[in-house]
Every structure is written in structure tokens, then in C-alpha cells.
N, C-alpha and C positions, 0 to 999 in steps of 0.2 A: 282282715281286708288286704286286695293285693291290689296294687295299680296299676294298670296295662294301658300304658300311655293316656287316650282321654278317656277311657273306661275304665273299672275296678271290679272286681271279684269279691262279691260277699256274699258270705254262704259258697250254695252253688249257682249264685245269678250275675250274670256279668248285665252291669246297670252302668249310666252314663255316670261319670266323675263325680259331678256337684249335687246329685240325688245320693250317691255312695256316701258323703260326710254329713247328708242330712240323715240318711236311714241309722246310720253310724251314733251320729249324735243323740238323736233321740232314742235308739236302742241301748246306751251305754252314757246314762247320766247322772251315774253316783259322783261326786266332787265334794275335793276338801276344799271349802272357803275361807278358812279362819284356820289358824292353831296358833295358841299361848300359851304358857305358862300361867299355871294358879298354883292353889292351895299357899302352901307356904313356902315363899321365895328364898326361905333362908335356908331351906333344908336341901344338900347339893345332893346327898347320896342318894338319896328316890325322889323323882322329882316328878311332880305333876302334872298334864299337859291336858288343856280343854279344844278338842276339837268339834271343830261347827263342818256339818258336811250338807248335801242335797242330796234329793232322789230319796229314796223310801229303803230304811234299812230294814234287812230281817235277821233277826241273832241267830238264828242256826246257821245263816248262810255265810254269814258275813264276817272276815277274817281282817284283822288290822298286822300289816306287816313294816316292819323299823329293820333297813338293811336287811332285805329279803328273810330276813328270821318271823315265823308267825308269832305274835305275843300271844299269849296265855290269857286265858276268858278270865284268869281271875283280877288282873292286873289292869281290866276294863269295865266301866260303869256308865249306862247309857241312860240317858235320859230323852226323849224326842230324838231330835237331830243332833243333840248335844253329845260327844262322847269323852268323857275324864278316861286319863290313861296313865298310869304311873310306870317311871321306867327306872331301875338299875343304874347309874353309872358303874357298879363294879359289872355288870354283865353286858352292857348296852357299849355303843361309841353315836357319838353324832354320827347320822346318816337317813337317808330319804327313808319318810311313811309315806303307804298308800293304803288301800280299803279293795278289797276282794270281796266280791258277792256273786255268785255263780260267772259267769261270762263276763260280768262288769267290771271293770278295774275303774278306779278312779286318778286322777293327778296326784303326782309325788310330789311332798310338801319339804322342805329342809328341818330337820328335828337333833336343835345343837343343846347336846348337854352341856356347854361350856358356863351358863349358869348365871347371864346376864340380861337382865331386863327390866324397861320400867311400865308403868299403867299408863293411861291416857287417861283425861278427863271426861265426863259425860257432861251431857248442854247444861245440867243444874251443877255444873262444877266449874263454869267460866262466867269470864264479863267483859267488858268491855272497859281499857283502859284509858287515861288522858290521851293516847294518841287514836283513838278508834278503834285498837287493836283486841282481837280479842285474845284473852289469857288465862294463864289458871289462877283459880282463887285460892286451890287449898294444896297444891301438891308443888313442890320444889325439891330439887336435887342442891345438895350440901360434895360441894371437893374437897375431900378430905387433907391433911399436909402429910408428907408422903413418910414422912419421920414417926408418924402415929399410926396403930394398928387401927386400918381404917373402919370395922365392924365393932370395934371397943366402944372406940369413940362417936359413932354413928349411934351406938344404941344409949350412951350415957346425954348426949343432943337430945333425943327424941326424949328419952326420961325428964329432962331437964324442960324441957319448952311441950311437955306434954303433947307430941306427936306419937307415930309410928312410921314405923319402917316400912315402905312397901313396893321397894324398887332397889336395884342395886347394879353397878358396874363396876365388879372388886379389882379388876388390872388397873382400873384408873383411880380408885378409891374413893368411888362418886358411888352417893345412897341416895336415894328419893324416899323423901318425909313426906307425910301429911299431914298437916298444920289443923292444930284447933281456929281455923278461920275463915269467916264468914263473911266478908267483904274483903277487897283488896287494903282498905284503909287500917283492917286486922293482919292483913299478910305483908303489908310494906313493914311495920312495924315489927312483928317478926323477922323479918328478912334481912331487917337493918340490926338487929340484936343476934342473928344466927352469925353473919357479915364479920363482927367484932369479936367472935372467939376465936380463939387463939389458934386451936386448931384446926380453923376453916379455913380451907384454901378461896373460895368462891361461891359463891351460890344460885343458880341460875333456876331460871321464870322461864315458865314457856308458854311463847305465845302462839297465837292460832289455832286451828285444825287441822291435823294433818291431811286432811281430804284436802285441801285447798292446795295442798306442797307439789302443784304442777310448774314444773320451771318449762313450756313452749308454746309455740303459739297453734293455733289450729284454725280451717277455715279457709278464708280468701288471705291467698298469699301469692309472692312471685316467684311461679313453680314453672320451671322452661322443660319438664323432665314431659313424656308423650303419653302422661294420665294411668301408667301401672309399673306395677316394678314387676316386669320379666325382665330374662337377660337383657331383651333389646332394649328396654327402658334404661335399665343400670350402664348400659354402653353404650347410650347414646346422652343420659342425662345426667343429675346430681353424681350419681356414685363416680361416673368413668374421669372424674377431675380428682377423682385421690388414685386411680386407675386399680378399682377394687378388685375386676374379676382376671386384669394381668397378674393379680397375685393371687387369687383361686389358684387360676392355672399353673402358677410359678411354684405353687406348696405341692399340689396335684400329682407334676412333672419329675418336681426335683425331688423330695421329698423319698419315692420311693426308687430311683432313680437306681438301675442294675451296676451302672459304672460304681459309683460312691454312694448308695443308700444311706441316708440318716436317720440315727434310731433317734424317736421324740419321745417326749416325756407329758403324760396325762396334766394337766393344769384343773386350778379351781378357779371361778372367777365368781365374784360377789357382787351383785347387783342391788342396790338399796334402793326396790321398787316393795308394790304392796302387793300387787298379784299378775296374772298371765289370762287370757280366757282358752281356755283347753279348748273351748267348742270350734273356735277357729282350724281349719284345717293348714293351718300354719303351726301348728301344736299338739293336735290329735293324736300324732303316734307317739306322740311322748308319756300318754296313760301306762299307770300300769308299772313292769318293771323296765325302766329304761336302759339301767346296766344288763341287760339280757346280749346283750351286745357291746364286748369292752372297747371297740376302735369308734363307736359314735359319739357323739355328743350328746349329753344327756341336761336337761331342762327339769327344774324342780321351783316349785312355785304354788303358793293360793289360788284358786279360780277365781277370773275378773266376772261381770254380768256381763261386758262391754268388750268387743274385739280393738275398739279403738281409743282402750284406755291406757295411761301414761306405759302403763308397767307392761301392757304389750305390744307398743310400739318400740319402746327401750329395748326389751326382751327379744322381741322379733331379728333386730338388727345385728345380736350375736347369731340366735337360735333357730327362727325362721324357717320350714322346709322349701323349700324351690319347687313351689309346685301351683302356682300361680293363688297362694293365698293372700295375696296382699303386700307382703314384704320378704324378704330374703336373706336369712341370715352367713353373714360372713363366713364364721365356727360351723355352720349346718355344711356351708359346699366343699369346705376341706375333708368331709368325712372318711372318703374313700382311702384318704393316707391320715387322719388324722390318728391321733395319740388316745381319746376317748376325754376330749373335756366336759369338764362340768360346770353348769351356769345355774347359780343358787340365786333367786331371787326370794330376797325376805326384806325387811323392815321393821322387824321384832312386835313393835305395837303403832298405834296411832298418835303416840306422844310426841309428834313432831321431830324438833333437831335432835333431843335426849336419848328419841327411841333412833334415830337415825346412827349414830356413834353407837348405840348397844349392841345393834346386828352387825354392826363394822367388827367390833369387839368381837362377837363368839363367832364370827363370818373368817376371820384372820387365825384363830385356836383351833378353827376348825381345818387349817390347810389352803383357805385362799391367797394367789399369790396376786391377783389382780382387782380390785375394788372398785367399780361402776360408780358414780354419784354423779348422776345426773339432777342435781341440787345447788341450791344456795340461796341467798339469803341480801337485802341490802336493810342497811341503816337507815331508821326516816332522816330524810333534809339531805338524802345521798341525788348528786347532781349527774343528769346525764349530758352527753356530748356538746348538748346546747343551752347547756345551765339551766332545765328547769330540773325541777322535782322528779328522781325514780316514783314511779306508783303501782310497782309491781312487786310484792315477795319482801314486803318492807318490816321492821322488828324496833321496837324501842331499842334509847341506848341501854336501859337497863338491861333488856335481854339480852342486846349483842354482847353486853361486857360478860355474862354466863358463859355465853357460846362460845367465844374467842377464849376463856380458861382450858374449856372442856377439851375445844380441841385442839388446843396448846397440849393439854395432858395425853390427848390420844395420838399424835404426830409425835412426842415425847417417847411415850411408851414404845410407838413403831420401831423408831431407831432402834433402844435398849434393846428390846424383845426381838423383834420382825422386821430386821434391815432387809430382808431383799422381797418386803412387799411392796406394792405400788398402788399410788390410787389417782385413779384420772378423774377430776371433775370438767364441770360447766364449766365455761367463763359464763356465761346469767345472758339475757334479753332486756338487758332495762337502756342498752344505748350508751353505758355507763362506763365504768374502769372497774378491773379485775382485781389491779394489786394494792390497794388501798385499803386497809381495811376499819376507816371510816367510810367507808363505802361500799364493801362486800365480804363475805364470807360464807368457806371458804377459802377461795380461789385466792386472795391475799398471803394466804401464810407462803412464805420462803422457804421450802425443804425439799430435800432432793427427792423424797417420796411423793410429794402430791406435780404432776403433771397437769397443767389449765388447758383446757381449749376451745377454742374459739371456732364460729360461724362464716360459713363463704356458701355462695350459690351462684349458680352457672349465669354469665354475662348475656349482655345481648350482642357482642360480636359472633355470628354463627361461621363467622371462617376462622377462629382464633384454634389452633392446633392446644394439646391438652396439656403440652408443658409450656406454653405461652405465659406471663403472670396475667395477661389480663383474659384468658381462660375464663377466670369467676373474679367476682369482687364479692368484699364484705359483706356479711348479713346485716342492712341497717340497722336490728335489732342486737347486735350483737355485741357484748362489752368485749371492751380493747384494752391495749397499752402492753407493754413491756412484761407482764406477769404471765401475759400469756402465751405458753409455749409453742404452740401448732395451732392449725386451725384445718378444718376437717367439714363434707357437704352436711348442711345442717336442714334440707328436707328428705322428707321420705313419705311413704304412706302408709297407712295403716290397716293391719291385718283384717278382714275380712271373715266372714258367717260363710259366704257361698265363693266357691270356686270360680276365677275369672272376673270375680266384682271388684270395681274399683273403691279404694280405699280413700278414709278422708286424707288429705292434704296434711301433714302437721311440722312445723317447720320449729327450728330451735336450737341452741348447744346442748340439748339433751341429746338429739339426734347424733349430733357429731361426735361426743362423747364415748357409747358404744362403738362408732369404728375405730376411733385411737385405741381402746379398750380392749375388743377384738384385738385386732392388728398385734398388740403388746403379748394376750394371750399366745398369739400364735409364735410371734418370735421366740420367746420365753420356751415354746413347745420343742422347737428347735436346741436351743439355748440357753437351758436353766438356771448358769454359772451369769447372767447378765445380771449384774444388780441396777437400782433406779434410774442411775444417775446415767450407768451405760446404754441404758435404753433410750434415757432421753437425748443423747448423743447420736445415736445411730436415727434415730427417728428424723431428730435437725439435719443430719449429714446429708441424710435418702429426702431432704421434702424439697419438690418445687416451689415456686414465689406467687404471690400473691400482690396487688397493688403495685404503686409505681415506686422507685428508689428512694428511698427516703433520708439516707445519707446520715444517719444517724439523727437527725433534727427534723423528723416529720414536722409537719403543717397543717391543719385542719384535721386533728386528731385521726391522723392516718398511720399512728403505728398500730398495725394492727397487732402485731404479735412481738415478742423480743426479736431483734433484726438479726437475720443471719449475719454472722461471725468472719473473717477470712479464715482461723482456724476449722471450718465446720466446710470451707470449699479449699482443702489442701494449703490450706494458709495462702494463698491466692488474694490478694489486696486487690488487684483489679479484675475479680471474676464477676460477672455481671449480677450473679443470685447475691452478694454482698450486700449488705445494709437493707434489704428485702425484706419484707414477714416473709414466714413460713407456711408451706401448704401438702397435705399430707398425701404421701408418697407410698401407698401400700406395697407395688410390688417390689422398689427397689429396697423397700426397710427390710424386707422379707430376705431380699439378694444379698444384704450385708450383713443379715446377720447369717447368714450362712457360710459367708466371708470370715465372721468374727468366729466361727468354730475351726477354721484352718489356722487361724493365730494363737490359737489357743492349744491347737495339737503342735 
């Protein structure tokens, strides 16, 4: 399919735009939905993988390719739609599967041998605990102490408390057991007897469904943007207050620039969603072999049912084509100069926070240097702005005190392992506080790796110029305070089935998340030599203001973000952005760090 402005060429019929992704769609709808890890989890060197696909296979036709290499029919076992696939590590590396069947190609999925994963529970595997929450009854993850060979000891646990092992995260030397137990009042008691060996670090409960792990809001919101994301909308609405597409242009321009060209460096950016909907023609040309092309961006992801499900709203905001499908991805409009990035969105399993850190884990082995988490988490009796009750995304204490181990272990391990990774979360929608962590995670931890941010949306002053602070105020919904480093526009809308349709409304720090996240990819693209801490410098340096001065001693819980610095305005004590939140500044972060490669030559 070719697209000749509002027509496309399929076959040989030149047919209007939005009929071309419908003839398209329904010509071409083999898709992977699912891929896990089975058989047996402990075994690294061949490892097994269950893919769930649509559309109607046929075994003569139909070719499974891991890193453009076609696998071997023997090394595949089908059942219905179900396909088991066993792969190599001595022959194989992580890298994108898809499905060939004459014409069809389907969505590239991320397939990371790095060898970490844990199970989810099914409905006859949860309950309902003292707080209303629901959790698992029989499956817990055991943190091993870092002095004990963590497989040793995982399996002599399981011998001893008559489990099995059927989950693992060996970098953090976290195993997931399944307990002989059959109500919760069998698994406390277990839990409080696993708790007390010597060599357990922690033990963590996981509560929920992962279906449920939506952190934004969607619906009736206060959207000032003019009802689509084309350019004109992004430059006249949400986007043009972080001034997104002065920095398209600004990578566009300089980027391959004849005076001083700069050579970029291909980046990975990891996304902890569940799936994308290929059918959206916000994604459609991403079937198939994406790296067929090294200087694009290339999108690997599960197929969603839904264009305006979390994962491809998130997703859309790096990856998005600019072709009026609904949303626009940042990474999509750099193409023409960009480097050839890659946006891997997975989630390992449905196990909630457990499986969230597991794809973080083979997500960072695998070469990512930027981590998406458009996630988090509060504490029940966690109080927002006006002292009632959070009632959003809420976890017993017991689970939070697992969660805050785990990823104490995984911010841990980043440093030792993977200092010049980064991961941008939420700051969350509960009205609440980011850096507390009685009250969130999470956006509470301290380390120069995890970057927070925060929610802002365009005012109703329509004469306010874009580096104005009162431009946007704060998303009401949006948690604050000092932990949070930037804040970034937190609507958008979402991808789209037909060409020109407008998309649902969905407003959130999940939103704002991928442009920090973006934005970092591409500096990074630029400037590979920036480790976390200098990104989050140049970010504060480049961001305009938000809200009114607050003088270090905000009022009416108006710090929105940690206050800009005099250090961070030339050491300038009386520069007016001083004691300010922070409000994200795409093109100039872009301009500095192109700055910071002359300092460095």
C-alpha cells in the first residue's frame, strides 16, 4: 500500500484513504495476541514460548520468523491458534517474532531470551482480602539475600514448605512459588513462616488484576485542544505548551544539518504496556518486518481488540504515524533524520507489579536505555490534597511492603548493572503526593534513575503566549510535591479504526510520561555519553514554569514539581523561573543537548 496524499494505491486501484486501511485491515489479519514463556521455566538454554495468534493459519503457508531468520518447522508445534515454539539461546538473541502467510504478515512481538518471568493468577486463583482487594491465594514471590545462591535456595524453600517453583527474576534473585494453599488464612500463615527464614529477603503478595492496572482518566475531561491531533491541533493545543513540534523541526533541521551533521545513535525504549491495536492505521505499517528500513522507528507489541486501549494510547505518543489516525507519535516525526529507534512494548505476564519489574528486567538485558512506566500504585488510607481517601490503584500494606523490597532490588541492581539506564514514571491521578512512600509507588524512591512526572493542561487564558507560566496549570488529578521532577501535557487522544475519526478524549500522567520519555529517547539519540542524572539536569535547565512563585514555601499544596534551582537558571538568584515548578520544554532540551556535545568535543 502507497499513500498519495488523501488517496493510496492498493494493488493497482487508487481508492480513497480510509477505505485503503479498511480493505488493508481486513485483507491482512493474521496477529500475535499473546506470547509467554511455558514449559519449563528453569531450563535457559531452549526455551519455550506459547504464542496465541488470529486469523486462520495454514501450515504450508505459514512461516514464524525470530530476527528475520525463518525458524525450522521442527522447532514448532500448533495446536488451533495456539503455537509452542522452542528457541536456541546458543543460536537465537532476543529479538522481534512475526508470522508470514502468503501476503499476510502479521505484528512483531518482542521475544527476550533473557529468561525472566512470572505466572498470573486465574479467577479460581484469587480472593478477596480484609481490604476489598483482590489477591492471589496461592502464588507468592520469595527475595532471595543476595549472599545465597538464589536457585539453591529457592528450590530447598519450595522442598521445605512443599511448593514449586514456577516463576523467576534471577538478576534480582526473586522466585515465585506456589504454595499448597487454599484460602488466604493458609497463605498468611505460610507467608509469615517463609518471612522468617533466614535467607529471605521479602516476600511479596500480589494483589489485583492486571487488567485493572490503568493509571488515566478517560471520557468527559477539560480538553481545550480543537477535538483531533493533526499538526493544527498539537500547535494550537496540549502538545504546543511543551512546544513538541518546535522540536520535530529542530531534530529535522539540525540533525542532518550540511554545516555540522550529527551522527545518532539507534536507541531502545521499553514500554510496560500489554499490547498496541495494529488494526489502527496509526500502526498498520508496522506489520510485518519493521527493520526493513534501518533509519525508522520501528514498534513491536501484542495486538490490542481496542484502538483506545491504554497500551495504544501510551504507545501511539512515541510511535504514532502522522497520518491523521488519531494520535502522533513524537519518535514517528523524527523519522526522516532519525537513528532507527526501537519501542518494545511488553509486560511479560498479567501478574501485576511482579510481572511489571520482570519485563523491566529482560527489557534493560535486552539493550533498553529508556523505560516507560506509565504506572503506580497507592497505599490504602493514602490521603489526597484535601485529606480524604485515595480510591484509585489502592494495595494493602502488606503488598506495598513486597513491592517497595522488589523494587528497592531493581533500582539496586540498575546502578551495579545499568547506570546509564533511565526510567520515567507517573507521578499517579489520585490528587495525592508522589514522594511519600506511604503513599505511593513508585514515584517515591530517590535515585537518579527513576525521573517523576507530572500533569499540566492548557488554561483558560487564550491570550497567555506559550512560555507564559500561567500557559497551563496543573492537572487537578494530578499528584504533586517535591519528588516530582517535570511536568509534561497530560491529554491526548486516542488512536483510531478509520482515518480522520476523532478519538476518545484520555487525560492522565500516563499521557505525559511518554513525551518526557520520548523527548529523553531522542536526546540520548543525539548524546549517548549522557548518563541519568545529566539528563535530568538538562531537562530542568530547558523547562519553562508552571504555576505562580512559590518561594520555596508553597501554599495550598501548590508545589507542583521540585522548584527550580538558581543553579539550573545560570545561578541567577533573582531570575524570575526561580522557585517555579518545572514545565517541559521539548525543543530547547533538544538545543542543549546538542550544546552538551560541543562540551564534550
Amino acid at each position: 500500500m502507497r499513500v498519495l496524499g488523501k488517496l493510496c494505491l492498493w494493488g493497482s486501484q487508487i481508492v480513497l484513504l480510509p477505505l485503503c486501511f479498511a480493505v488493508q485491515a481486513q485483507a491482512d489479519s493474521l496477529r500475535i495476541d499473546h506470547l509467554e514463556r511455558c514449559g519449563d521455566f528453569l531450563v535457559q538454554a531452549e526455551q519455550e514460548f506459547c504464542v496465541s495468534t488470529q486469523g486462520k493459519l495454514v501450515d504450508k503457508e505459514l512461516r514464524v520468523l525470530l530476527g528475520g531468520k525463518v525458524l525450522s518447522s521442527d522447532t514448532i508445534k500448533r495446536s488451533g491458534g495456539i503455537l509452542r515454539i522452542k528457541v536456541s539461546t546458543a543460536d537465537y538473541q532476543s529479538a522481534p517474532l512475526w508470522l508470514e502467510q502468503g501476503q499476510e504478515k502479521s505484528n512483531p512481538v518482542w521475544l527476550s531470551l533473557k529468561g525472566s518471568h512470572v505466572v498470573a493468577a486465574n479467577k479460581k486463583e484469587v480472593a478477596k482480602n480484609m481490604d476489598g482487594l483482590t489477591t492471589y491465594v496461592d502464588l507468592v514471590s520469595v527475595i532471595i539475600e543476595e549472599n545465597y545462591d538464589g536457585i539453591t535456595e529457592a528450590r530447598r524453600l519450595a522442598k521445605k514448605y512443599n511448593a514449586k517453583i514456577v516463576g523467576l527474576i534471577p538478576p534480582l534473585n526473586t522466585y515465585q512459588l506456589r504454595l499448597p494453599a487454599r484460602n488466604l488464612i493458609e497463605r498468611d500463615a505460610i507467608v509469615l513462616r517463609l518471612g522468617s527464614e533466614i535467607g529471605v529477603d521479602a516476600v511479596i503478595t500480589e494483589e489485583s488484576g492486571a487488567e485493572k492496572e490503568i493509571e488515566g482518566e478517560t471520557g468527559s475531561v477539560n480538553y481545550l485542544g480543537d477535538g483531533s491531533v493533526s499538526e493544527d491541533s498539537i500547535n494550537k493545543g496540549e502538545w504546543a505548551s511543551n512546544r513538541f513540534l518546535n522540536a520535530v523541526d529542530f531534530y529535522l533541521r539540525r540533525i542532518p544539518a550540511k554545516a555540522q551533521p550529527i551522527a545518532t545513535q539507534p536507541i531502545k525504549i521499553g514500554v510496560i504496556e500489554r499490547d498496541v491495536d495494529f488494526d489502527s492505521p496509526d500502526f498498520a505499517d508496522y506489520r510485518g518486518d519493521c527493520r526493513r528500513d534501518s533509519k525508522r522507528i520501528c514498534l513491536y507489541a501484542r495486538d490490542a481488540q481496542k484502538p483506545e486501549s491504554h497500551g495504544s494510547t501510551v504507545a501511539g505518543i512515541f510511535a504514532a504515524a502522522w497520518n491523521n489516525g488519531g494520535n502522533s507519535g513524537f519518535l514517528r516525526g523524527l523519522d526522516k533524520a532519525g537513528p532507527g529507534f526501537d519501542v518494545i512494548v511488553d509486560r511479560n505476564s498479567d501478574a501485576g507489579i511482579t510481572a511489571n519489574i520482570a519485563a523491566s528486567v529482560n527489557l534493560v538485558e535486552d539493550g533498553v536505555r529508556v523505560l516507560n512506566w506509565s504506572w503506580g500504585i497507592h497505599r490504602v488510607g493514602a490521603k489526597n490534597v484535601d485529606g480524604k481517601d485515595v480510591d484509585s490503584l489502592v494495595r494493602s500494606g502488606l503488598a506495598m511492603s513486597g513491592y517497595e523490597e522488589l523494587l528497592e532490588e531493581f533500582f539496586l541492581w540498575l546502578r551495579m548493572k545499568h547506570p546509564d539506564v533511565i526510567v520515567i514514571n507517573s507521578a499517579g491521578n489520585g490528587a495525592s503526593f508522589s514522594g511519600l512512600d506511604e503513599y505511593r509507588l513508585p514515584s517515591s524512591f530517590v535515585t537518579e534513575q527513576l525521573l517523576v512526572v507530572g500533569g499540566h493542561e492548557r488554561s483558560n487564558k487564550k491570550d497567555a503566549q506559550v512560555k507564559d507560566p500561567d500557559y497551563v496549570v496543573k492537572r487537578g488529578a494530578s499528584n504533586i510535591d517535591m519528588r516530582v521532577d517535570i511536568t509534561a501535557a497530560a491529554c491526548v487522544h486516542s488512536s483510531v479504526l478509520k482515518v480522520n475519526a476523532e478519538g476518545e478524549k484520555h487525560c492522565g500522567t500516563s499521557y505525559a510520561t511518554p513525551l518526557v520519555a520520548g523527548l529523553v529517547a531522542a536526546m540520548l539519540s543525539i548524546n549517548p555519553q549522557l548518563e541519568p542524572e545529566q539528563l535530568r539536569i538538562l531537562l530542568r535547565r530547558s523547562a519553562m514554569t508552571i504555576g505562580e512563585e512559590s518561594d520555596f514555601e508553597p501554599t495550598d499544596a501548590d508545589d507542583l514539581t521540585s522548584p527550580i534551582l538558581p543553579s539550573e537558571r545560570n545561578n541567577e538568584l533573582n531570575h524570575p523561573d526561580v522557585g517555579r515548578s518545572a514545565r517541559l520544554d521539548m525543543h530547547k532540551a533538544l538545543d542543549l543537548t546538542v550544546q552538551s556535545l560541543k562540551r564534550v568535543r
